[in-house]
C-alpha positions as CSV (number, residue, x, y, z in Angstrom):
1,X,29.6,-9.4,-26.6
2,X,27.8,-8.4,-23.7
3,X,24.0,-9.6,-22.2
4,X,23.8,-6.8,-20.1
5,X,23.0,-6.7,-16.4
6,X,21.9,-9.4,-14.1
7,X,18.3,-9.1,-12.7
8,X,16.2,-10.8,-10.8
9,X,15.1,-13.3,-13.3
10,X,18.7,-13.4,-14.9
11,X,22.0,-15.0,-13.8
12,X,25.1,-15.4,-14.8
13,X,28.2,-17.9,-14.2
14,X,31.5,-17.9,-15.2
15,X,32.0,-21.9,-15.8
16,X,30.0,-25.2,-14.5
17,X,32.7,-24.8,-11.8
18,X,30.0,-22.5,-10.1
19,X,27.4,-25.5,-10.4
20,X,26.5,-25.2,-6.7
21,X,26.3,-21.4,-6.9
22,X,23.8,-21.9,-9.8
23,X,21.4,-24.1,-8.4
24,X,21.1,-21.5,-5.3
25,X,20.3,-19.1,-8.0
26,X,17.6,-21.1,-9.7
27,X,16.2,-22.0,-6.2
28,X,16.0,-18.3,-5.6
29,X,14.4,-17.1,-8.9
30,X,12.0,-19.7,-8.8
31,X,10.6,-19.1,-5.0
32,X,10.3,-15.1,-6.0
33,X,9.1,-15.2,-9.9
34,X,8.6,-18.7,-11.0
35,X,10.5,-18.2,-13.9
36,X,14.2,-17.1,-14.9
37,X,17.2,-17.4,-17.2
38,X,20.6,-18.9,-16.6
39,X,24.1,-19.1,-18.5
40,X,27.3,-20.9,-18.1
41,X,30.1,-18.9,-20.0
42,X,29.2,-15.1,-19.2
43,X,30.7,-13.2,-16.4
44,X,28.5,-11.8,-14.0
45,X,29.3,-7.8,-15.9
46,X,27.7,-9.6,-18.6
47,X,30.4,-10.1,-20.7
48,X,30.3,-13.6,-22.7
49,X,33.8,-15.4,-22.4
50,X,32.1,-19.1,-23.2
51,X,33.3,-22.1,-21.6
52,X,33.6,-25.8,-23.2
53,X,30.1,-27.4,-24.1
54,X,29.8,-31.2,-24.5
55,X,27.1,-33.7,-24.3
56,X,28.2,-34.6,-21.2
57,X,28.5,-30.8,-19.5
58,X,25.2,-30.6,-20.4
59,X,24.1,-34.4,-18.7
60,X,26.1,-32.7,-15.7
61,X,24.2,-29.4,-15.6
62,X,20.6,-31.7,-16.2
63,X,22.0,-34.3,-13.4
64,X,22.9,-31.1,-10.7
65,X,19.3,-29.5,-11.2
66,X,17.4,-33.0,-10.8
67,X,19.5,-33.5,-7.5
68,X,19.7,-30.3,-6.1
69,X,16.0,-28.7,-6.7
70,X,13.4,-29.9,-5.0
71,X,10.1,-30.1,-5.6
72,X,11.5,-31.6,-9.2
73,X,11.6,-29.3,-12.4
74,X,12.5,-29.8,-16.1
75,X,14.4,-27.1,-17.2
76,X,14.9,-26.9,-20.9
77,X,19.0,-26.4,-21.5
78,X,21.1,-25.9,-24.4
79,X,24.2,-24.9,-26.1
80,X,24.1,-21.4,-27.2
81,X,26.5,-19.8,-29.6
82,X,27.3,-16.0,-29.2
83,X,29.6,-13.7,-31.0
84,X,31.4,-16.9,-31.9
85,X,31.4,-18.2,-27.9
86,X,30.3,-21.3,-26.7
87,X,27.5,-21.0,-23.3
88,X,25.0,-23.4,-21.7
89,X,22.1,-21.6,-21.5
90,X,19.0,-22.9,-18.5
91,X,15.6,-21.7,-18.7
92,X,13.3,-23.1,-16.1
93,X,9.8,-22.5,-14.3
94,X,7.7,-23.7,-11.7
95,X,4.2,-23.5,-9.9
96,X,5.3,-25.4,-7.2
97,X,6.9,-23.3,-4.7
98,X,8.7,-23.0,-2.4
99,X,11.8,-24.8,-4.1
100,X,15.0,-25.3,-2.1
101,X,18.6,-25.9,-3.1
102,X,20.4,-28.8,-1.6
103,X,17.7,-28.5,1.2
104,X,17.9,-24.6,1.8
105,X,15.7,-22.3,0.9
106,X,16.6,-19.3,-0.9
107,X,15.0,-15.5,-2.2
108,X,16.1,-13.5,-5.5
109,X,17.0,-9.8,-4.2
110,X,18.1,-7.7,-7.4
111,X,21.0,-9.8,-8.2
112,X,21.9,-11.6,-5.3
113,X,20.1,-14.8,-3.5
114,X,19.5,-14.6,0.1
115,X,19.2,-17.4,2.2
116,X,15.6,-17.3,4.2
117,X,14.2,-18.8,7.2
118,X,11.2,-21.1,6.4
119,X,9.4,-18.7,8.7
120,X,10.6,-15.7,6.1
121,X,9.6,-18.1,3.7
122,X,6.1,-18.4,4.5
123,X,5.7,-14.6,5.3
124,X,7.0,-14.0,2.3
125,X,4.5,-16.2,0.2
126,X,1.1,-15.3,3.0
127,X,1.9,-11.5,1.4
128,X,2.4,-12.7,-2.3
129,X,-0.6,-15.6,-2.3
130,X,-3.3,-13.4,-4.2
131,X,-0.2,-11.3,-6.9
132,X,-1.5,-11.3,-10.2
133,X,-3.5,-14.6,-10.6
134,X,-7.0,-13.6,-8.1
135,X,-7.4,-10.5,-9.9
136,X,-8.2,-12.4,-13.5
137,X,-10.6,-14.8,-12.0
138,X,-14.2,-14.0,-12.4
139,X,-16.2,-12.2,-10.2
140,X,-20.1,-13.0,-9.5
141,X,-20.7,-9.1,-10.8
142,X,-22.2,-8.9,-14.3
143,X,-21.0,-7.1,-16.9
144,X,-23.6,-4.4,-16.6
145,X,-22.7,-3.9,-13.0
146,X,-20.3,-1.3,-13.3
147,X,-20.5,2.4,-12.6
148,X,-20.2,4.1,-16.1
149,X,-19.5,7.8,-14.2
150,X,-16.4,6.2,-12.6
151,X,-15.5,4.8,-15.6
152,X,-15.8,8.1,-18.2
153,X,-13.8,9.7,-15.2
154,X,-11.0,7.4,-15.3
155,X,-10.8,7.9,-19.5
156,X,-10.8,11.5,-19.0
157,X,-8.2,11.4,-16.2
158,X,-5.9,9.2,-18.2
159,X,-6.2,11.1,-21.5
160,X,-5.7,14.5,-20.0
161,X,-2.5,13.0,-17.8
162,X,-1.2,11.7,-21.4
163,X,-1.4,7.9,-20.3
164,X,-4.0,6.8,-22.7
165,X,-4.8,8.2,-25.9
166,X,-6.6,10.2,-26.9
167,X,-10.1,8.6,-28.4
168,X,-14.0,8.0,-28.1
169,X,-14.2,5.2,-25.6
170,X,-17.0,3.8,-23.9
171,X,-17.3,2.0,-21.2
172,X,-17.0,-1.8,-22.6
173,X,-14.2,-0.7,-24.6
174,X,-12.4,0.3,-21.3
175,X,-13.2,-2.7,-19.3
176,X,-12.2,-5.1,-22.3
177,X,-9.1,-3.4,-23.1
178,X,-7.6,-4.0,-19.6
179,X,-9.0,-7.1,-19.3
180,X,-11.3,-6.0,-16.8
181,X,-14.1,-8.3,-18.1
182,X,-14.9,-12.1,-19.8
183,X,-17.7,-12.8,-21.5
184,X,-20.9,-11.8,-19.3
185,X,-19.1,-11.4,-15.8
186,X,-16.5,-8.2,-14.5
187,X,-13.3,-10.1,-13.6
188,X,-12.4,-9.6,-10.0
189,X,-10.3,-6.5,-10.4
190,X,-12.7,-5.3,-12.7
191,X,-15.2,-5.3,-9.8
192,X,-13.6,-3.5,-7.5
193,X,-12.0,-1.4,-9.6
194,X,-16.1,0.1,-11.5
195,X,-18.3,-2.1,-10.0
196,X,-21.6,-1.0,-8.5
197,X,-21.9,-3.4,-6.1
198,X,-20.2,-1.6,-3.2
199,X,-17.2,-4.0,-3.8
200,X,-15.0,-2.3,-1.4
201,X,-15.0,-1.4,2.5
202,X,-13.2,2.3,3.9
203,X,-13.6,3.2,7.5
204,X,-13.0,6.5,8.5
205,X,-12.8,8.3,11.9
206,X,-11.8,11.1,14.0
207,X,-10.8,10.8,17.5
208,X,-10.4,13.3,20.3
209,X,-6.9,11.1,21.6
210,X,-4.0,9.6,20.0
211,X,-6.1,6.0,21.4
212,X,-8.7,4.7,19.2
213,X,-11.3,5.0,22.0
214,X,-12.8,8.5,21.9
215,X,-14.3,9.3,18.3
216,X,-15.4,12.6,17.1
217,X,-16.8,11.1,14.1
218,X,-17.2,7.5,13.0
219,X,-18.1,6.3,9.2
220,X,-18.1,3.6,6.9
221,X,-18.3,4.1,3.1
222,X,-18.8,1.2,0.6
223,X,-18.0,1.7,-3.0
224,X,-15.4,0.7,-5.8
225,X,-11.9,1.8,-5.6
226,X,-11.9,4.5,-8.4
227,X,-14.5,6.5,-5.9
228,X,-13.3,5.5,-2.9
229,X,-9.9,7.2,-3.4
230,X,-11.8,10.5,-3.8
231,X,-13.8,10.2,-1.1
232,X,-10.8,9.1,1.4
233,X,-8.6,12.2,0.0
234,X,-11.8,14.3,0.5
235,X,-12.6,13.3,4.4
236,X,-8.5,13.8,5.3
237,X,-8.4,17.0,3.5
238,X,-11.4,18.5,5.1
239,X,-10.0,17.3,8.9
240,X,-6.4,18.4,9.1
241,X,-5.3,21.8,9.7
242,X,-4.7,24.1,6.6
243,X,-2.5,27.7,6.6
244,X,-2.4,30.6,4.3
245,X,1.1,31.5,3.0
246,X,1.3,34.5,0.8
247,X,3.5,34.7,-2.4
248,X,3.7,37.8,-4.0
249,X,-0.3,39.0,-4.3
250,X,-1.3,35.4,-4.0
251,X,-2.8,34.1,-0.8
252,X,-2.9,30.1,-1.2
253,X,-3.9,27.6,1.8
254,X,-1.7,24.7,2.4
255,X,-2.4,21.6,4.2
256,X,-0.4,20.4,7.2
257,X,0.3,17.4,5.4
258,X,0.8,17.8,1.3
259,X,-2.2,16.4,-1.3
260,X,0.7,14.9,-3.0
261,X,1.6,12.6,-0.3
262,X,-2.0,11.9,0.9
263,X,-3.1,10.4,-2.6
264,X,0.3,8.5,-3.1
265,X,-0.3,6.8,0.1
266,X,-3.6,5.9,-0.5
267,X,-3.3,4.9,-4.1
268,X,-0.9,2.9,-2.9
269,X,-2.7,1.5,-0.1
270,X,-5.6,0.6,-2.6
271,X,-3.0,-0.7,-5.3
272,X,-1.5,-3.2,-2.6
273,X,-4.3,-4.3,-0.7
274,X,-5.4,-8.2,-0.2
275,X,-9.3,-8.1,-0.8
276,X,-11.4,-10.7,0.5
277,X,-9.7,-10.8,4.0
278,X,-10.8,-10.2,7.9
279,X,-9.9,-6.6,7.8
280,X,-11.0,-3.6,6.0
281,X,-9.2,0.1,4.5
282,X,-8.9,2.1,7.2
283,X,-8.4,6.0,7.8
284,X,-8.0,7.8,11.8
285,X,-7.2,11.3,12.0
286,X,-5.3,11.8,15.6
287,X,-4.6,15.0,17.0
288,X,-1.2,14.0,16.5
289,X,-1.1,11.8,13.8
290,X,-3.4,11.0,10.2
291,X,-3.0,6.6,9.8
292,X,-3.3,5.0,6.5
293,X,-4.0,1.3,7.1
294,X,-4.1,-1.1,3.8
295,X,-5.6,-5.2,4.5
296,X,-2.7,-7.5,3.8
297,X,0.2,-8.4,4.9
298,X,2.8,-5.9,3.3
299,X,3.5,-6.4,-0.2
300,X,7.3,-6.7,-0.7
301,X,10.2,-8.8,0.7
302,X,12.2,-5.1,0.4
303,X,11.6,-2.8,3.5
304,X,10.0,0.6,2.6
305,X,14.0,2.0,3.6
306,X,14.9,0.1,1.3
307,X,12.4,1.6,-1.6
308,X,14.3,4.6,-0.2
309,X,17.5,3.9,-0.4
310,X,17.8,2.1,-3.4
311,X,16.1,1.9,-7.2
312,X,14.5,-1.5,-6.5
313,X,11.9,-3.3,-9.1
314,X,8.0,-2.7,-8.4
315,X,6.7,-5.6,-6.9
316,X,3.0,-5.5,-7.5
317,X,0.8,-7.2,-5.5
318,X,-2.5,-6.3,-7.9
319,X,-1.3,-5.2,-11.3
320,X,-4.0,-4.4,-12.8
321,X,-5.3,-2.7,-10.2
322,X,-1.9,-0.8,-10.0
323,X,-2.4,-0.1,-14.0
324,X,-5.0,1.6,-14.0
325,X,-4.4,4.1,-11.2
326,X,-1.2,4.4,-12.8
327,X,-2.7,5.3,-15.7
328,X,-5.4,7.9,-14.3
329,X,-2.2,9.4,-12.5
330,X,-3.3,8.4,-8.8
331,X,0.3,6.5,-8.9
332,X,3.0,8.5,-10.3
333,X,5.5,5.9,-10.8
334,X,5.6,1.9,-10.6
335,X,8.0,0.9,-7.5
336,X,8.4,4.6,-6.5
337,X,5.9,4.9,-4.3
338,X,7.8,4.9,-0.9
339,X,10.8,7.4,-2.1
340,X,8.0,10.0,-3.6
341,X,6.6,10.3,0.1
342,X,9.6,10.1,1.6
343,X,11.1,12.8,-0.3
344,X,7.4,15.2,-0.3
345,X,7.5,14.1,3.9
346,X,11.2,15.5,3.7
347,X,10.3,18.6,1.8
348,X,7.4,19.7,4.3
349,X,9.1,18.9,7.4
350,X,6.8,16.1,8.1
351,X,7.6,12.7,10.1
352,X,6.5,9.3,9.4
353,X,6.5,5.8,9.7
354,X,5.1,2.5,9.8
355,X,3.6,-0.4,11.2
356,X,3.3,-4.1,9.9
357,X,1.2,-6.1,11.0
358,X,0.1,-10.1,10.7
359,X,-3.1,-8.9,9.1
360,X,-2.0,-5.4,7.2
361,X,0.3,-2.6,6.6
362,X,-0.2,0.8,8.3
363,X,1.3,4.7,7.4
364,X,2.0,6.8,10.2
365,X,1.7,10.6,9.3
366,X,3.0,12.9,12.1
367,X,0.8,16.1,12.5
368,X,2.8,19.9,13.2
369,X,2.8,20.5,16.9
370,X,0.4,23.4,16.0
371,X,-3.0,24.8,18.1
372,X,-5.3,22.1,17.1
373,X,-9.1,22.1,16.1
374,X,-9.1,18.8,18.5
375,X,-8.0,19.5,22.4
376,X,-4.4,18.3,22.4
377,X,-3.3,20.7,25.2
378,X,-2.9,19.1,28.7
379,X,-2.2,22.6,31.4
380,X,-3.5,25.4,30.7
381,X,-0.9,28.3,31.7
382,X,-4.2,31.0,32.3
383,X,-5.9,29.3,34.6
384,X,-3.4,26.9,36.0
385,X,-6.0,24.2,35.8
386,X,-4.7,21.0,34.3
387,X,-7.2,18.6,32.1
388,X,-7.1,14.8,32.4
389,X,-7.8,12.7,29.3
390,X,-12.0,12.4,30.1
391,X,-12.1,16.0,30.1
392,X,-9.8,16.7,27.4
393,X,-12.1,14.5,25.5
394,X,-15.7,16.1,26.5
395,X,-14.5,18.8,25.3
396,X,-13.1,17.9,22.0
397,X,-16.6,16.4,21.7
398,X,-18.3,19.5,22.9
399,X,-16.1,21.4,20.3
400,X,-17.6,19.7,17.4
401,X,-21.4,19.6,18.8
402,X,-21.9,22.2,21.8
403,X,-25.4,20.7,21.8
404,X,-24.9,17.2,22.6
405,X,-26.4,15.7,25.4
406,X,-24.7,13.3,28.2
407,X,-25.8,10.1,27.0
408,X,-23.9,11.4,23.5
409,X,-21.0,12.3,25.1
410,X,-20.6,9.1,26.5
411,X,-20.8,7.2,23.9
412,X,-18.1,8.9,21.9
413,X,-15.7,9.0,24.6
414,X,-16.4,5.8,25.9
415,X,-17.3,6.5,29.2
416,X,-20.2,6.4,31.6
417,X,-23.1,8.6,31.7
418,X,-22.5,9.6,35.0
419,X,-18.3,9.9,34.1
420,X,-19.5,12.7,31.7
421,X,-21.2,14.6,34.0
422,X,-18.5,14.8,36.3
423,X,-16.0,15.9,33.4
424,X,-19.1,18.5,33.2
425,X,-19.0,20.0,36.3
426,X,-15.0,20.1,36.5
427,X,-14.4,21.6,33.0
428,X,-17.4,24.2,34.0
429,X,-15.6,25.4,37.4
430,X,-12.3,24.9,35.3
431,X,-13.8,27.9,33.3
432,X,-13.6,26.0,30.1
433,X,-17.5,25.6,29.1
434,X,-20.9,27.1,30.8
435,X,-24.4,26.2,30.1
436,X,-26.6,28.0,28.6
437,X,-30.6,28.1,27.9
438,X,-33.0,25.9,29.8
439,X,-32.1,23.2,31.2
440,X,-34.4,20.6,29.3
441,X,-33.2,22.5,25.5
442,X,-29.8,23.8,27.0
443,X,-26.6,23.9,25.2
444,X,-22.9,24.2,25.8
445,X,-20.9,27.2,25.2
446,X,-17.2,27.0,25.1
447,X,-15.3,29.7,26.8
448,X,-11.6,29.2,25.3
């Protein structure tokens, strides 16, 4: 007979001769799911070989647990006949984490335990506080605050992507079936998720450098999720570069970075996010790079390589959050997030990366070297006239408004008034920009 593989929550051992081995395991399962399963007579393939069960094996396996895991649990074990072969089976649990082994602390990765710093340690819980349990609790939203539109669109979406089926659905019938809602109040995830209430923060911005100081355009948008993830795909979409490629008769435009990998990352940036916390979602367009920045510590103890590499679990920091844009297709797959943009990024050419932070994660999407909208040349072979960074930034500015006035300027570029004028008069001997009108109504006109 054969119980199949070991998981995370499942572990094998050959014999109580592995006792120590086991209560590493136990410690390990119970710091990263809180629950598991254990045998004694089944080879790690697996296959059950059995091992002698007594009374006293099983005082020894009961005395080893109460020693060796700390803070104290009471697992429930048993003798367990299979296919004619005698095991100790040990199911346990615990809300008391972190649990250590002997006085070390342990994590459950696939099917091997990992010994963890108790700096590791607390990283790991800080990013896995709010999985699951915050989502359920109720939110000070009613039940009639919730955006019905948003709502019929998510039906429609998950019917016609063959996730849900098909039906007549209304709105309370959505919101109770995913347990989106007790009694008279939305539960948390149901607020953020349809709510009315502006539940949710998104910043967006453009700036004229690859430095968060001059901005081209600067907005914040306050909504639920379900709309926010339109509106975010929508703002990127409309300010990076697209091309025409011709296949046969057909002329279609292509982005410089591919829809696909835009709404993974931001599904999954909304599907991942702590809520509640000091910082809000986040979206720059850089002449040389789109970011993608989620509130929250990251949400796995795997590295996103490692999402890459390997076919890991899902670890899910909201899950019902993650259902549902699972099932309205914004998330293709649970757990595949990180290998779908990796391989789309590979397919297109494009480079990327990351940034973890104390406070959130961040994407890093690496624009074409191409002729940009946004100044992102410093020489200028024509004239032989190079541009510093206050220049190269009035002009970005002047490039998106040719009428704006000094005091504008310097605001977006972060600079004084009188700064500006000097880029002014430098970019207009330069032969990039002249004035034009009177001077009172004047406006800028750029020459290349």
């Amino acid at each position: 007979m054969n119980l199949g593989k070991e998981t995370e929550t499942l572990e094998f051992k050959k014999t109580t001769g592995e006792m120590k081995e086991a209560m590493v395991s136990i410690a390990a399962i119970l710091n990263k799911h809180g629950v598991g399963t254990l045998y004694f007579g089944v080879k790690p393939n697996g296959d059950v070989t059995g091992q002698g069960v007594s009374e006293s094996s099983l005082r020894d396996v009961s005395r080893a647990v109460y020693e060796s895991i700390k803070p104290q649990i009471y697992p429930a074990i048993s003798e367990e006949v299979l296919d004619s072969k005698h095991t100790i089976k040990v199911e346990f649990s615990g809300e008391s984490a972190p649990y250590s082994a002997a006085g070390r602390y342990y994590l459950r990765t696939a099917d091997e335990d990992r010994e963890v710093t108790p700096e590791e340690l607390r990283t790991f819980f800080g990013a896995n506080k709010h999985r699951g349990k915050w989502e359920k609790e109720l939110s000070e939203a009613t039940s009639k605050q919730i955006d019905r539109s948003a709502i019929k669109a998510f039906w429609q979406k998950a019917i016609s992507a063959g996730r849900l089926p098909d039906g007549r659905y209304t709105s309370p019938i959505i919101l109770s079936r995913f347990g989106l809602v007790k009694g008279e109040h939305l539960t948390n995830a149901g607020e953020l998720l349809f709510g009315n209430t502006h539940p949710v923060a998104l910043k967006v911005g453009i700036f004229a450098t690859d430095e968060k100081l001059t901005f081209l355009d600067m907005k914040l948008y306050e909504d639920n999720i379900f709309n926010l993830l339109k509106t975010a795909e929508d703002y990127i979409l409309r300010n990076i570069r697209w091309r025409t490629e011709i296949a046969g008769l057909e002329r279609e435009e292509v982005p410089e970075i591919p829809v696909a990998v835009i709404r993974e990352a931001l599904a999954n940036s909304f599907a991942h996010s702590i809520y509640n916390g000091r910082t809000s979602h986040e979206i720059c367009i850089h002449p040389s790079m789109v970011t993608i920045y989620s509130p929250g510590d990251y949400a796995s103890n795997h590295k996103p390589e490692e999402y890459v590499k390997y076919n890991l679990e899902s670890e899910i920091r909201n899950p019902s959050i993650a259902k549902i844009l699972f099932l309205s297709k914004s998330i293709e797959q649970f757990g595949s997030g990180f290998k779908r943009i990796d391989s789309l990024c590979k397919d297109a050419g494009i480079k990327y990366s990351y940034e973890r932070g104390d406070n959130g994660f961040k994407l890093i999407f690496y624009r074409p070297q191409l002729i940009s909208d946004i100044v992102n040349v410093t020489y200028d072979v024509t004239y032989g006239n190079a541009l510093n960074i206050t220049e190269q930034a009035v002009l970005a500015v002047l490039k998106q408004n040719p009428v704006s006035s000094r005091e504008d300027i310097a605001e977006k570029v972060s600079k004084t008034v009188r700064t500006v004028q000097r880029a002014l008069v430098s970019l207009t001997e330069k032969g990039y920009i002249r004035r034009v009108g009177a001077k009172k109504n004047s406006t800028w006109e750029l020459l290349r």
